[in-house]
N, CA, C and O of each residue as an XYZ file, in Angstrom:
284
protein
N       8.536      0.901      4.704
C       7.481      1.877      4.689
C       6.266      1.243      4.016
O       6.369      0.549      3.005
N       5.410      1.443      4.466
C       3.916      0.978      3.569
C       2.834      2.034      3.317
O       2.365      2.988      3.938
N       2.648      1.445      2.137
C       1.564      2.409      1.384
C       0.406      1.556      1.614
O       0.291      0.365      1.905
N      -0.802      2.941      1.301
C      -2.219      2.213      1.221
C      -2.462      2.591      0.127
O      -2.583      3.811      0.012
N      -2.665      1.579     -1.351
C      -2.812      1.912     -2.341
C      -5.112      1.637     -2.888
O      -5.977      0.988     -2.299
N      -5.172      2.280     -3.849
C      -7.072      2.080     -4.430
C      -6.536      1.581     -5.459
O      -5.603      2.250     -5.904
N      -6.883      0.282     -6.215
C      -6.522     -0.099     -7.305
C      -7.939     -0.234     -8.297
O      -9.018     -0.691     -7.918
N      -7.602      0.327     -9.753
C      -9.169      0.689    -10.438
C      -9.257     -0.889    -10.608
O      -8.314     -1.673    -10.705
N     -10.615     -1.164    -10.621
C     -11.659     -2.189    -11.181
C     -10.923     -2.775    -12.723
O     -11.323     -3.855    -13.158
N      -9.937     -2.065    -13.426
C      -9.711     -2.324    -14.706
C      -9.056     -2.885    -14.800
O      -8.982     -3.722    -15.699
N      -7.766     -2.599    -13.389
C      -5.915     -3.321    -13.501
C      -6.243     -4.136    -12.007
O      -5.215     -4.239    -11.337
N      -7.395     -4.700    -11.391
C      -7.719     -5.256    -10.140
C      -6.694     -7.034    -10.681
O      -5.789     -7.698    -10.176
N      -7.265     -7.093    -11.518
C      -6.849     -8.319    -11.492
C      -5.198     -8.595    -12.136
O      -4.421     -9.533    -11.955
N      -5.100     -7.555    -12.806
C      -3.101     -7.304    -13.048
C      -2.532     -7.229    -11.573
O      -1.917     -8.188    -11.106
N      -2.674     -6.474    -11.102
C      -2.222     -5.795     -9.709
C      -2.187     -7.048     -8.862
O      -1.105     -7.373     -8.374
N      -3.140     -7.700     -8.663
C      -3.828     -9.230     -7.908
C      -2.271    -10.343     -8.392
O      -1.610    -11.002     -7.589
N      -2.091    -10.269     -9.538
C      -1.452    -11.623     -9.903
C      -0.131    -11.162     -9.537
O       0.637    -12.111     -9.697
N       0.712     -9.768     -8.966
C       1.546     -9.063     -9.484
C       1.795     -8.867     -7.569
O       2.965     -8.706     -7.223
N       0.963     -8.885     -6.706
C       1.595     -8.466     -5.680
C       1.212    -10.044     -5.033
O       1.853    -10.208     -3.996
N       0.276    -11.327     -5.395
C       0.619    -12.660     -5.209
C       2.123    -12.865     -5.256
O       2.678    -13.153     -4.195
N       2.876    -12.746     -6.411
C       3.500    -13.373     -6.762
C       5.257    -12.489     -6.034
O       6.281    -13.147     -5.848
N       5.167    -11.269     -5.813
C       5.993    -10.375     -5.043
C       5.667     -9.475     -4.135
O       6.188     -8.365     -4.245
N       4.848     -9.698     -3.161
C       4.776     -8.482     -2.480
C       4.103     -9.206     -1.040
O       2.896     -9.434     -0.970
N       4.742     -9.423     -0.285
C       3.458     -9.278      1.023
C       2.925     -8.514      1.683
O       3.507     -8.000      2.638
N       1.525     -8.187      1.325
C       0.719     -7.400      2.062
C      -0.896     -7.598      2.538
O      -1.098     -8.798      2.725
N      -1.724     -7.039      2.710
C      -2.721     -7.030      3.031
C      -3.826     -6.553      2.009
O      -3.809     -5.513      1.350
N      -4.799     -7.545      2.020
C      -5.949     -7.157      0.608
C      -7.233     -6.490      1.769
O      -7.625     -7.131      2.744
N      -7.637     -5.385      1.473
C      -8.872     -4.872      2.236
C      -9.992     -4.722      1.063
O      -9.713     -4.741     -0.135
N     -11.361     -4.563      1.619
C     -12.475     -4.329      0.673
C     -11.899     -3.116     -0.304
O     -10.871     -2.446     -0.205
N     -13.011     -3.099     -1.332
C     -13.048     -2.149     -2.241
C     -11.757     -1.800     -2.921
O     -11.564     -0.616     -3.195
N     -10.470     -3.076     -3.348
C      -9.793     -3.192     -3.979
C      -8.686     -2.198     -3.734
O      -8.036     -1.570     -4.569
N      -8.588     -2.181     -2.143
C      -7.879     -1.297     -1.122
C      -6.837     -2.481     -0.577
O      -7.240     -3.461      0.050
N      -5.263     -2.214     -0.952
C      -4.460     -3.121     -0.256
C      -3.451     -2.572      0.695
O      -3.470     -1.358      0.493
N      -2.698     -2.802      1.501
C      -1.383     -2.162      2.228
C      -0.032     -3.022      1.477
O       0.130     -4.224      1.265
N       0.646     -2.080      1.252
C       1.744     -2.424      0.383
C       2.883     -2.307      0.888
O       2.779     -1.758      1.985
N       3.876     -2.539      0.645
C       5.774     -2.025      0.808
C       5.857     -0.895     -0.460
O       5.425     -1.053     -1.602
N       6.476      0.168      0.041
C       6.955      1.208     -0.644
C       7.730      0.754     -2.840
O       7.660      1.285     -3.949
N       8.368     -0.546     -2.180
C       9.213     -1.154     -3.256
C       7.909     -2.328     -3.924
O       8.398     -3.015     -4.821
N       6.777     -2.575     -3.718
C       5.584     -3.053     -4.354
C       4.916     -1.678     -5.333
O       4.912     -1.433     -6.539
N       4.521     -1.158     -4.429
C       4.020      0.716     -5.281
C       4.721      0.847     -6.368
O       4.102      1.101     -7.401
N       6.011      0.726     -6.410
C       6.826      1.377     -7.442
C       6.963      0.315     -8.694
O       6.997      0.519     -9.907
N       7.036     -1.068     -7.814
C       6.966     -2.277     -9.146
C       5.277     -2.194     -9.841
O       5.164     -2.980    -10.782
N       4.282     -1.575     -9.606
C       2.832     -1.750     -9.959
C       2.757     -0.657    -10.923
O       1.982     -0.609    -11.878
N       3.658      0.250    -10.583
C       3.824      1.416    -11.725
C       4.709      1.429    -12.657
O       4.593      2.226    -13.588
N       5.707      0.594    -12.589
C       6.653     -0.236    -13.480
C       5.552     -0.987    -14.589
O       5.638     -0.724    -15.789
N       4.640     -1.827    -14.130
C       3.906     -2.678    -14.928
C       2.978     -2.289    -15.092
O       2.061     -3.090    -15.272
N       2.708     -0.880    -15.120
C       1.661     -0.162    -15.942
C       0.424     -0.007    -14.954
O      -0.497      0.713    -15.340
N       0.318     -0.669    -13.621
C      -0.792     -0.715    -12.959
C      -1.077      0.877    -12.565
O      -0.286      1.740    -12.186
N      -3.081      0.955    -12.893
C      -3.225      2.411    -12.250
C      -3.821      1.890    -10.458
O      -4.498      0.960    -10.020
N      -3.309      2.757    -10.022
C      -4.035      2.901     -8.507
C      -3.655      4.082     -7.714
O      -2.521      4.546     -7.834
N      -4.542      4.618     -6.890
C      -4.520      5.566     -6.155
C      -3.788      5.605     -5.101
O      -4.430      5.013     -4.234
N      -2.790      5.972     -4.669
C      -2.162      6.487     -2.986
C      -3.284      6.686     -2.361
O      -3.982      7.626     -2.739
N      -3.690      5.921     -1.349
C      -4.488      6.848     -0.058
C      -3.692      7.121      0.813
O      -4.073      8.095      1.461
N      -2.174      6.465      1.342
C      -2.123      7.116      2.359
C      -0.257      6.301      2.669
O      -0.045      5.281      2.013
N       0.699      6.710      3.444
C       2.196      6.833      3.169
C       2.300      6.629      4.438
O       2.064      7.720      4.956
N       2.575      5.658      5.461
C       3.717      5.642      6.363
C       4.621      6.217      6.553
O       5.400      5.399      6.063
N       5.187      6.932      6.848
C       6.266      7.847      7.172
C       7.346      7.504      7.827
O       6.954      6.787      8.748
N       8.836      7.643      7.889
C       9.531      7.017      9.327
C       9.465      8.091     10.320
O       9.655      9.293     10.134
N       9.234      7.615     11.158
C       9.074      8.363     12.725
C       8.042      9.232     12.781
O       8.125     10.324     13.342
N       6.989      8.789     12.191
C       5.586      9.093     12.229
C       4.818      8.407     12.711
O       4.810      7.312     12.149
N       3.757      8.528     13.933
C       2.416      7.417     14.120
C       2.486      7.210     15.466
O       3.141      7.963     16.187
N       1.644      5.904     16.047
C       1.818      5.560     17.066
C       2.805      4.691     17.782
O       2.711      4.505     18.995
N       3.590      4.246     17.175
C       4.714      3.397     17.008
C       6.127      3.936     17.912
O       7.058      3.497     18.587
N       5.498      5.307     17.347
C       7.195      6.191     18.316
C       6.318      7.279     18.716
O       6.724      8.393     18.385
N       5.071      7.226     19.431
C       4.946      8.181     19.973
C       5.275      7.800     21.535
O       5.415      6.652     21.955
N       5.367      8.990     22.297
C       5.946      8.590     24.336
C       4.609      7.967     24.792
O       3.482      8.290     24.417
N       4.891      7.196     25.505
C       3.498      7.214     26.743
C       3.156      8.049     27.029
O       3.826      8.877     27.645
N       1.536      8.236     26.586
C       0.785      9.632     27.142
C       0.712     11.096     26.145
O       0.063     12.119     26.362
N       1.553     10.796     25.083
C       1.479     11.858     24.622
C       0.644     12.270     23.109
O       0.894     11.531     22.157
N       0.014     13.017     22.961
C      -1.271     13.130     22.437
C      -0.795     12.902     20.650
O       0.330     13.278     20.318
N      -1.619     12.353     19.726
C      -0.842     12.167     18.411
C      -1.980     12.718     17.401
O      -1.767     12.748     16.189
């Protein structure tokens, strides 16, 4: 599952050394990354603050929707 986490300006560079070193994901502008569910939970383990924007779901999205059918 992947999260889209906002990480503050304060823990940018904790968070940075912390999903280098365990996590593969994606770094977007404005200190906006895509994460694994089991990254989220280690960043709050180590004290990191950041915001949820947004939760993957299973069997949610375009992924399992039918051909043609509206989402």
């Amino acid at each position: 599952m992947s999260v889209v986490i906002r990480i503050s300006d304060e823990d940018r560079a904790r968070a940075w050394g912390f999903l280098v070193r365990h996590s593969p994901g994606t770094a977007l502008p404005n200190n906006t990354f895509i994460v694994s569910d089991e990254a989220a939970r280690g960043l709050r383990r180590a004290g990191v603050n950041f915001a949820e924007i947004s939760r993957d779901e299973p069997g949610v999205g375009v992924a399992r929707a039918a051909a043609g059918e509206r989402i």
